[in-house]
C-alpha positions as CSV (number, residue, x, y, z in Angstrom):
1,X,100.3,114.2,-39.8
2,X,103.2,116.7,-40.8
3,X,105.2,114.1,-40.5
4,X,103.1,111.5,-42.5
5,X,102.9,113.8,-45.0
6,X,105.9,114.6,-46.2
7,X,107.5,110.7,-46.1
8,X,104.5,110.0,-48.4
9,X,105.9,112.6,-50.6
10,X,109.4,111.2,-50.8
11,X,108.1,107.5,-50.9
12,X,105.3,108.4,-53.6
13,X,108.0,108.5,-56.0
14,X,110.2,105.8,-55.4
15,X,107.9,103.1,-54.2
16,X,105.2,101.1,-56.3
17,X,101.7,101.9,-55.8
18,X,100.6,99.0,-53.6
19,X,103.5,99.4,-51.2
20,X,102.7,102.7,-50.7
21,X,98.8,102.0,-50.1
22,X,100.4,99.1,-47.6
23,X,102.3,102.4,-46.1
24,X,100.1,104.7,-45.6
25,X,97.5,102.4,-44.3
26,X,100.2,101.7,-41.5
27,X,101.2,104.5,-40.7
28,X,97.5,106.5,-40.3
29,X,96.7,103.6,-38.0
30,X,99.7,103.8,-35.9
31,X,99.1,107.3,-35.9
32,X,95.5,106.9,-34.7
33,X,93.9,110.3,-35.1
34,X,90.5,109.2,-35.4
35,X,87.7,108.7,-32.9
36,X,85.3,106.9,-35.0
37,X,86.5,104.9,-38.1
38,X,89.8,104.4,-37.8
39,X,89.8,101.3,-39.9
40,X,87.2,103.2,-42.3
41,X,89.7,106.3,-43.0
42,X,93.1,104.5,-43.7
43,X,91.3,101.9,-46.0
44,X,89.8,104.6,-48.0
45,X,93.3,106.2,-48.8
46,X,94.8,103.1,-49.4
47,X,92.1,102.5,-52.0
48,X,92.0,105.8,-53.0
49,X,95.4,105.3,-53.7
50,X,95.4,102.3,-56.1
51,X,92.7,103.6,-58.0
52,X,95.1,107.3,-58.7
53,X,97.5,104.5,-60.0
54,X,95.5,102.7,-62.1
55,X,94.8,99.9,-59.8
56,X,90.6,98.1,-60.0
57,X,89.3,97.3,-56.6
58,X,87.2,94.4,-56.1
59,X,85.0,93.9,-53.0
60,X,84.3,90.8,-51.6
C-alpha cells in the first residue's frame, strides 16, 4: 500500500483524472488486500476520485 501510495502521488499530477481512477482501480485489485469487497473498495476510490476532479457519476 506504501507502494501504491506514493505512485499515485507522482501520477496524480501528470495523468488525467480518469486514467488515474482506471490506475488505482488496477492496482488495489492486483494488490488484493481485502477479504470482503474487493470489487466494492477499488470502485469506490475510483469514483471518489472523478468526483474530487469534477467528474458526475451516473449509475445504471
Amino acid at each position: 500500500m506504501e507502494d501504491f501510495s506514493a505512485e499515485f502521488g507522482k501520477l496524480k499530477e501528470t495523468h488525467r483524472p480518469v486514467l488515474l481512477a482506471a490506475y488505482a482501480r488496477l492496482r488495489l485489485v492486483q494488490i488484493h488486500p481485502f477479504i470482503d469487497g474487493n470489487g466494492r473498495t477499488p470502485r469506490f476510490l475510483m469514483k471518489l476520485i472523478l468526483v474530487d476532479q469534477g467528474h458526475q457519476i451516473i449509475n445504471f
